[in-house]
Structures are given as structure tokens and as C-alpha cells.
C-alpha positions, 0 to 999 in steps of 0.5 A: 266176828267184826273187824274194827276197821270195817265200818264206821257205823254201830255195831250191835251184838245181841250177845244173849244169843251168843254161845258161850265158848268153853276153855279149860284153864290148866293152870287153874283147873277150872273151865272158863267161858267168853264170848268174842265180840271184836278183834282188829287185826291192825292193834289185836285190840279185842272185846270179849265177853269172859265169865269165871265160875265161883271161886275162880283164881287167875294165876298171876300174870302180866300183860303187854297192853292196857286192858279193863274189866267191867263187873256184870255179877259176882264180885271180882277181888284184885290186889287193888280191892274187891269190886261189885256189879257196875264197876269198871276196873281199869289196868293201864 
């Protein structure tokens, strides 16, 4: 994993050849899967990959930062609507 503050060229992530890191959620009882791409240990402002399986629920909840969320596949509902590959949802 790369720090921000390491470099000021591009970084490249063949992400397809990444593992997936499996997390059980249990509050929702399902397992979850994410890729860490990015940390910066000044802001702890991350970049990961995350994949629900169908018919996964988060459980309410809050964050103390901005945070988004880009839509590969699948369709991702929120309170705000429901959301389609190649959407970028943005929580400020």
C-alpha cells in the first residue's frame, strides 16, 4: 500500500490483480469484499475498492468526513435514489 505523500508521480494499480480481502459484517451478516488502494497517514484519507454482494444492506450510519462512491456494476440504492454504473455518488 502507497502513502500519498510519497510521490508526486502517477501511481498505478493493476487492481485485476489485486485479492479481494474478505470481511464479515456482523451487523449485516453478510461478508463483504474491498481492495485498499491508498492511505495517508497525515488526513487518513483512503481509497478503496469495496464489492457488496446482492442484497446487501448497510446499517445506518454516519461519517465524520466527506466521502463518495463510484458504481462499477449492480445498482446502488440510497435514501437519495438509486444509482447505475458510471455514477459517482458524492456525501460531503
Amino acid at each position: 500500500m502507497n502513502n500519498f505523500s510519497e510521490s508526486k508521480k502517477a501511481i498505478l494499480f493493476n487492481t485485476n490483480m489485486m485479492p479481494w480481502e474478505k470481511r464479515f459484517n456482523a451487523e449485516s451478516q453478510f461478508f463483504m469484499y474491498r481492495k485498499m488502494l491508498m492511505v495517508d497517514p497525515d488526513t487518513n484519507i483512503m481509497i478503496r475498492i469495496n464489492r457488496y454482494p446482492a442484497g446487501y444492506v448497510t446499517p445506518w450510519h454516519t461519517h465524520h468526513c466527506a466521502h463518495g462512491m463510484y458504481v462499477m456494476e449492480g445498482t446502488l440504492k440510497t435514501e437519495d435514489g438509486c444509482y447505475g454504473p458510471g455514477n459517482f455518488i458524492w456525501w460531503p
